[in-house]
C-alpha positions in Angstrom: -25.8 -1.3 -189.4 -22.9 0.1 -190.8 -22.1 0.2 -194.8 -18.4 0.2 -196.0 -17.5 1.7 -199.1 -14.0 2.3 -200.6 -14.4 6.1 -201.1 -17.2 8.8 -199.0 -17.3 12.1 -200.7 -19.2 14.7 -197.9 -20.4 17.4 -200.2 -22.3 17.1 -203.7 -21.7 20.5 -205.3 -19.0 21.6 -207.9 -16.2 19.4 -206.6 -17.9 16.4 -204.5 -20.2 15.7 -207.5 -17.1 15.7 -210.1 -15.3 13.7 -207.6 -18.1 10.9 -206.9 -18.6 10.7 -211.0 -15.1 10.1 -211.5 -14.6 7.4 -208.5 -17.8 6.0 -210.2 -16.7 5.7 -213.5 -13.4 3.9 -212.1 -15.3 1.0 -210.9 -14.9 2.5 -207.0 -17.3 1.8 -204.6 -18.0 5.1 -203.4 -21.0 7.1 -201.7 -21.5 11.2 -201.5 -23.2 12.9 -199.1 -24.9 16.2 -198.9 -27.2 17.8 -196.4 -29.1 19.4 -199.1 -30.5 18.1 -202.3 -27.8 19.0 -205.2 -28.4 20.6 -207.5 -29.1 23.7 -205.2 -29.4 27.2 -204.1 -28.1 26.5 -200.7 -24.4 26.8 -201.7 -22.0 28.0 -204.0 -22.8 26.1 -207.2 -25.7 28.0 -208.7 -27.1 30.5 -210.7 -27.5 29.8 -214.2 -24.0 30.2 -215.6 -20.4 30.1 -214.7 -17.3 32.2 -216.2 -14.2 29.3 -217.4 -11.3 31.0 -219.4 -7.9 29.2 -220.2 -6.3 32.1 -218.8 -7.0 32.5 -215.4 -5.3 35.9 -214.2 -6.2 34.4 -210.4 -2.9 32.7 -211.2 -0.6 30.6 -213.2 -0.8 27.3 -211.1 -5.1 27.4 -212.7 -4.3 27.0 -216.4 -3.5 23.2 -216.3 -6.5 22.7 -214.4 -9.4 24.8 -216.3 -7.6 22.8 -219.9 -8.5 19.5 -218.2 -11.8 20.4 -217.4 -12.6 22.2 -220.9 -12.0 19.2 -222.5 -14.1 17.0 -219.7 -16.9 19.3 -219.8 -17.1 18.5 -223.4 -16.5 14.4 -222.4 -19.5 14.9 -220.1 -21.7 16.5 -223.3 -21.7 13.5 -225.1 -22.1 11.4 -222.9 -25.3 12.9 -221.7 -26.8 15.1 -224.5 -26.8 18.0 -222.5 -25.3 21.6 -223.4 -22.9 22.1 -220.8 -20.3 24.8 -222.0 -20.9 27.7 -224.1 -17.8 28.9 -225.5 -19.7 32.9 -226.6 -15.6 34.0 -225.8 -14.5 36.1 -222.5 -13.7 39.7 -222.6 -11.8 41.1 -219.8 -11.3 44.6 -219.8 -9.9 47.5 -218.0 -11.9 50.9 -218.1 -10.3 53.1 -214.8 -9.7 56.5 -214.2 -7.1 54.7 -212.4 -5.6 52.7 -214.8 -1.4 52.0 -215.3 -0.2 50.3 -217.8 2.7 49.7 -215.6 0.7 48.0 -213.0 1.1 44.4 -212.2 -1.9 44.2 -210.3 -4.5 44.6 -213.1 -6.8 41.7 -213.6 -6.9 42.3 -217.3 -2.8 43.0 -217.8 -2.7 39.8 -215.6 -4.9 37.5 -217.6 -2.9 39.2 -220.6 0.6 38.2 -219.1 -0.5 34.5 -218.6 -2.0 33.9 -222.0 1.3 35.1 -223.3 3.4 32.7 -221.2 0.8 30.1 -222.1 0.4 30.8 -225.8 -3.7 30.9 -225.2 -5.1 32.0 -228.3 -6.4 35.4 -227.7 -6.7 39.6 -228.9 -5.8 42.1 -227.6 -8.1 45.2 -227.6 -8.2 49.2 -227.4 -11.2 51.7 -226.5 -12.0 52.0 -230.4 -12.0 47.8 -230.8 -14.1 47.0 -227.5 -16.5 49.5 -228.7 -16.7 48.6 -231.9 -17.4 45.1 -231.1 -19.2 44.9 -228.0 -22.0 47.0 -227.9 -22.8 46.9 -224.0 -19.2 48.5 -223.9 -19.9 51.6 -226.0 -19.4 54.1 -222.5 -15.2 53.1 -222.2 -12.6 55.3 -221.4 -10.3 56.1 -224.2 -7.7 54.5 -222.5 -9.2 51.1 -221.9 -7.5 47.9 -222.3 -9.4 44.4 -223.3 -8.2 40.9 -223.6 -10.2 38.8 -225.9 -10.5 35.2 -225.2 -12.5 32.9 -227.6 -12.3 29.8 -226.6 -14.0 30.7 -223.3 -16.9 31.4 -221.9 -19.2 29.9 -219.3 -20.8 26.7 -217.5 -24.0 25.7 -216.6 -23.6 24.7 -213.0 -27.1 23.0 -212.1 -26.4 20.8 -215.0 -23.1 20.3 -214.3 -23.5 19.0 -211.3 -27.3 17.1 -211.9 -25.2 15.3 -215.5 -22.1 14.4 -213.1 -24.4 12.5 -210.0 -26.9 11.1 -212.5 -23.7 9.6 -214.5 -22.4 8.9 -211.1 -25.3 6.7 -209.9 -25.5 4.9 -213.5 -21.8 3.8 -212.6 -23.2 2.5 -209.2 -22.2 5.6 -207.1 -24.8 5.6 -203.9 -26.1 9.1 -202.9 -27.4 10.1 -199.5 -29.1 13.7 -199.9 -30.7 15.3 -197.4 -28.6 13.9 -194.7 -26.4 15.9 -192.0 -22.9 14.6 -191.3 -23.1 14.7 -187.5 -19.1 13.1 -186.7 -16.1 11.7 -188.9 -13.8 9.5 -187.0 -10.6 7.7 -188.2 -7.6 4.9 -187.4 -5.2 2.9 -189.4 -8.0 0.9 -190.9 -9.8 3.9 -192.4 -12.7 6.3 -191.7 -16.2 6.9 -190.2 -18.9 9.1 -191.2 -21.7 8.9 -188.7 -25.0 11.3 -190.3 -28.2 12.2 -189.2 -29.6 9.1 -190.4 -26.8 6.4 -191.1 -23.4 5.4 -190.0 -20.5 4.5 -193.3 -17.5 3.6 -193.2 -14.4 4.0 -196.0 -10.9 3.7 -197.4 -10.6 7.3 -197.9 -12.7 10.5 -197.6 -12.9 13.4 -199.5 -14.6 17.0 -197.9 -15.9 19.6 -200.0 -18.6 20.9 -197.8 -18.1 24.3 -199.1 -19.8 26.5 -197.0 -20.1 24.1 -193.9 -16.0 23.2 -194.0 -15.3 25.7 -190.8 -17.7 24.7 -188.8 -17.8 20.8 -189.7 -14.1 20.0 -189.0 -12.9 23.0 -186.6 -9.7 24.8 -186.7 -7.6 25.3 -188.4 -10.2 25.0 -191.2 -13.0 27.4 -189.1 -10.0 29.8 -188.8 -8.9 30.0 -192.1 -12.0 30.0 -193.9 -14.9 33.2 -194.2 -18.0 33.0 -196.1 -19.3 35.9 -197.9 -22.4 36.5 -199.3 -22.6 37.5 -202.7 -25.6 39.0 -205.0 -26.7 38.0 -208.6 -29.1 40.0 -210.9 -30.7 39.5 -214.1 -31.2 43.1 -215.8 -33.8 43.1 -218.1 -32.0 44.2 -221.3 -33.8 47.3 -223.4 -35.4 46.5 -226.6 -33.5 46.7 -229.7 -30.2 47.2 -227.9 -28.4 44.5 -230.0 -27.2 42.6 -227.4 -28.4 39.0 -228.1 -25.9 37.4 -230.0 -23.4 40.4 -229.6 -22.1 40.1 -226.1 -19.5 37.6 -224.9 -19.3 36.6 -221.0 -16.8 39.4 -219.2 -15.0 40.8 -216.5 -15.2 44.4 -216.2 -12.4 46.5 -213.8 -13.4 50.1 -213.8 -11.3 51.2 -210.3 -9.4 49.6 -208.0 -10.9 47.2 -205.4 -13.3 44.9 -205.2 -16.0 46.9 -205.5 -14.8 48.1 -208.4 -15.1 45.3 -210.3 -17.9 43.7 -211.8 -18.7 40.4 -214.0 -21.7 39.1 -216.7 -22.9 37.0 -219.2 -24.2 36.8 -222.6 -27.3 38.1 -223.6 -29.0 34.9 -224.2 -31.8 34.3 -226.9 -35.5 34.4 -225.5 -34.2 35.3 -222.2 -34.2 39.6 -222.2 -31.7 39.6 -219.7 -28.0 40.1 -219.0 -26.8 38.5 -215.4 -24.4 41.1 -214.2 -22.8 40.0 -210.9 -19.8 41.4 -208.1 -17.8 39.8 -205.1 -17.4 40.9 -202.0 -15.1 40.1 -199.4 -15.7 42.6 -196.4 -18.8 41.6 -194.6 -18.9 37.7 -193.6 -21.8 35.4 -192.8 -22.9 32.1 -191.6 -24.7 29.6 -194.5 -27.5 28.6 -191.9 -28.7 31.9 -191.0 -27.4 34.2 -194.3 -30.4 36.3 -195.9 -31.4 34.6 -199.3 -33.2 37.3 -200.7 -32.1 40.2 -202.6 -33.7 43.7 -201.5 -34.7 46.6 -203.6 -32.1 49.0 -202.2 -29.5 46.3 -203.0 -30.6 45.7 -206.4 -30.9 49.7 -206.5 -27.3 50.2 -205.6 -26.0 47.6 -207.9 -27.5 49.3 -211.1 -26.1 52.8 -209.6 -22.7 51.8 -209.3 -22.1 48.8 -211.5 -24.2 49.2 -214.6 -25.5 53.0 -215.3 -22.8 54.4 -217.3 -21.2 51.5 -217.5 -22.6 48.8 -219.3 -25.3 50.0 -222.1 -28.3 47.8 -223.7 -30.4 47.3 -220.3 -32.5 49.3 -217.6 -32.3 49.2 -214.2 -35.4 46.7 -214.0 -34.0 43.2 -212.1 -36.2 40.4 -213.9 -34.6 37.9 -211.3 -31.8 37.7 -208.4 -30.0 35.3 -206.3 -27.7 34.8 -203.1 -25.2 32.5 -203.4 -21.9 32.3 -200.9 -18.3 32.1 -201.5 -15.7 30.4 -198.9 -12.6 32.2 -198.7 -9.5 32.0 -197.7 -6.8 34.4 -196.6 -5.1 34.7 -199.9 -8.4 34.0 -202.1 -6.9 30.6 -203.0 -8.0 26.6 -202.8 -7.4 24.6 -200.1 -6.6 21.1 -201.4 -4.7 18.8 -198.2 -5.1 15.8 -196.2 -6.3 16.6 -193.4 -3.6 17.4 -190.4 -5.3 15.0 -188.1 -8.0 12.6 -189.9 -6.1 10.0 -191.6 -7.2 8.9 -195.3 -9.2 12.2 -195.3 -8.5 14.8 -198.3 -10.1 18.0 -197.5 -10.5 20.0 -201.0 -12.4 23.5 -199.7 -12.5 26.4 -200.2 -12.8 27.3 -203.7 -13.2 30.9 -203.1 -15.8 32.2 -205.9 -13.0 31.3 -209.0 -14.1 27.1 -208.2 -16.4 25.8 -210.7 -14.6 26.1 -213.5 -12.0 24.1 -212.3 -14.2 21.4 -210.5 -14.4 18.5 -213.4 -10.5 18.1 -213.6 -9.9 18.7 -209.6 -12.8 15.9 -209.5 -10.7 13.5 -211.5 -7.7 14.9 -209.5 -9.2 13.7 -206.5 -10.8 10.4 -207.5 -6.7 9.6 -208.4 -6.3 10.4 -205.0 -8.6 7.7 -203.8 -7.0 5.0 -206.3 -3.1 5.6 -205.6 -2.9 8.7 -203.5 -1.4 11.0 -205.4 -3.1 12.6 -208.8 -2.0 13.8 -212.0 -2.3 17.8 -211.6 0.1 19.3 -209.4 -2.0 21.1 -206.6 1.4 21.7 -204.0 0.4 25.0 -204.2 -2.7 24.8 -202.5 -1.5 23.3 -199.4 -2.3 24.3 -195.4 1.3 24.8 -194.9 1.2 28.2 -196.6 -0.9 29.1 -193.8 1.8 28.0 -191.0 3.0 30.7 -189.0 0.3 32.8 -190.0 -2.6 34.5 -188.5 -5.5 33.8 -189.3 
């Protein structure tokens, strides 16, 4: 027996679970589907806390985006009781032997540039200031640089994403977890999603499968699209360091390349750690066979190079660690398009690592979608045909 819906959403993390809450609350017959059982660890919507700043040195086409969602993520507190977004402010700083103040490349001179075009409240900050303030920070070069943000900060993504589908299901969204989307299918009359278990049809589809995108729908998808794993610690911060209360979430550069940049969060009450993080781009794996765990030499060589010297108040004990994976593509930005070949289908992967904080707007973006084809947000610039002509 086959059910018919107005809208499918394949894919229940950031985006598909903001997208199914805001078809829902529309009055839209819609279903979501996820081969897991969101929230998750599977994916790339996990681990405790998410960095969301107004200005997003990733690029100036984010700012209108992250606004929208500020302001739903503060809709969706309300509505559920649930503390959502802690604004503790964002510091993103510069600490490099290699550092010039002439170069446009800089994250933090970045971020800087666009919270001046964009009239985001914010500081600016030298070595004496960032030490002064920020105790973890005590060990920066003289000639550091900081940007301080207050009204950011970060996102809980497990509740995130449990408040949007249990909001979602109140609104009479239907939610098939633990099923496998085996074939999609579609004509003039719409689409069809055949599972593991079940076989819908729809108006319109949207797929953020994350991870799963490539290999789910093919090229050019498959060949546009890597997935990296990426490592998450919890330092267990020393006693009577200060931090609790003292450090903001922040993005630390201290060299150039990716390796040379690391990312972390609050000290949190009752918690005696601080979650220091990095990205990497250079070693690419497959979501059904990457390694979850953390090992000791990998925890080992992120205190060595990330945090010793660096970033003061904890010791090189991990309390806890996690995998998750980023989908990336070539230029590090989203991928938001109808499909080239499935009609009605909007395919809104990857998010590569800067998605979550965006996902509650780009949700309501793509419910608009649904409704009237076309949304409020202007997301041109995420389109395949940058990619034309290109190799992949």
């Amino acid at each position: 027996m086959t059910e018919r819906f107005e809208s499918l959403v394949l894919g229940l993390g950031a985006m598909g679970a903001a997208t199914v809450y805001q078809l829902a609350k529309q009055g839209v017959k819609v279903a979501g589907i996820d081969r897991h059982h969101p929230p998750h660890t599977q994916g790339s919507s996990h681990g405790d806390t998410r960095i969301t700043r107004l200005s997003v040195g990733e690029g100036a086409q984010y700012v209108p985006i992250v606004r929208r969602s500020h302001a739903i993520w503060r809709e969706l507190e309300a509505l559920s009781g649930q503390a959502l977004f802690e604004q503790s402010g964002v510091l993103v700083l510069t600490s490099s032997p290699d550092f010039d103040p002439a170069d446009k490349t800089d994250f933090t001179l970045r971020t800087i540039g666009l919270a001046q075009t964009y009239g985001i409240d914010h500081e600016l900050l030298n070595a004496q200031q960032i030490r002064q303030r920020f105790p973890q920070f005590a060990h920066v070069r003289d000639d550091a640089i900081g940007y301080f943000e207050p009204e950011g900060g970060f996102v809980r993504p497990e509740r995130c994403i449990d408040v949007q589908l249990k909001l979602a299901e109140q609104h009479g969204a239907t939610l098939y977890k633990g099923e496998t989307v085996t074939a999609i299918a579609s004509d003039a009359q719409g689409v069809t999603v055949t599972t593991n278990q079940r076989t819908l049809q729809a108006d319109k589809l949207v797929i953020s499968a994350g991870n799963w995108t490539g290999g789910l729908l093919g090229d050019p998808f498959q060949g546009l699209l890597s997935v990296y794993r990426q490592q998450l610690f919890w330092f267990e911060v020393q006693e009577g360091a200060g931090l609790e209360g003292a450090s903001p979430t922040f993005i630390l550069t201290h060299g150039r390349g990716d390796n040379k940049v690391n990312y972390g969060f609050p000290a949190l009450p009752g918690e005696g750690t601080l979650k220091i993080a990095t990205a990497q781009y250079h070693t690419a794996s497959q979501p059904d066979t990457m390694d979850r765990t953390v090992s000791d030499s990998e925890a080992q060589s992120m205190y060595e190079h990330q945090v010793h010297g660096r970033i003061a108040g904890v010791n090189g004990r991990v309390v806890k660690s996690a995998v998750c994976a980023y989908t990336v593509t070539p230029d590090r930005h989203f991928i938001i398009d109808q499909h080239p070949t499935l009609q009605h289908t909007l395919v809104v992967s990857a998010c590569s690592g800067h998605g979550f904080k965006h996902s509650a707007a780009l949700g309501e973006a793509f419910a608009q979608w649904c409704m009237r084809g076309t949304s409020d947000l202007d997301l041109s610039s995420f389109s395949l045909k940058r990619f034309e002509g290109k190799p992949s």
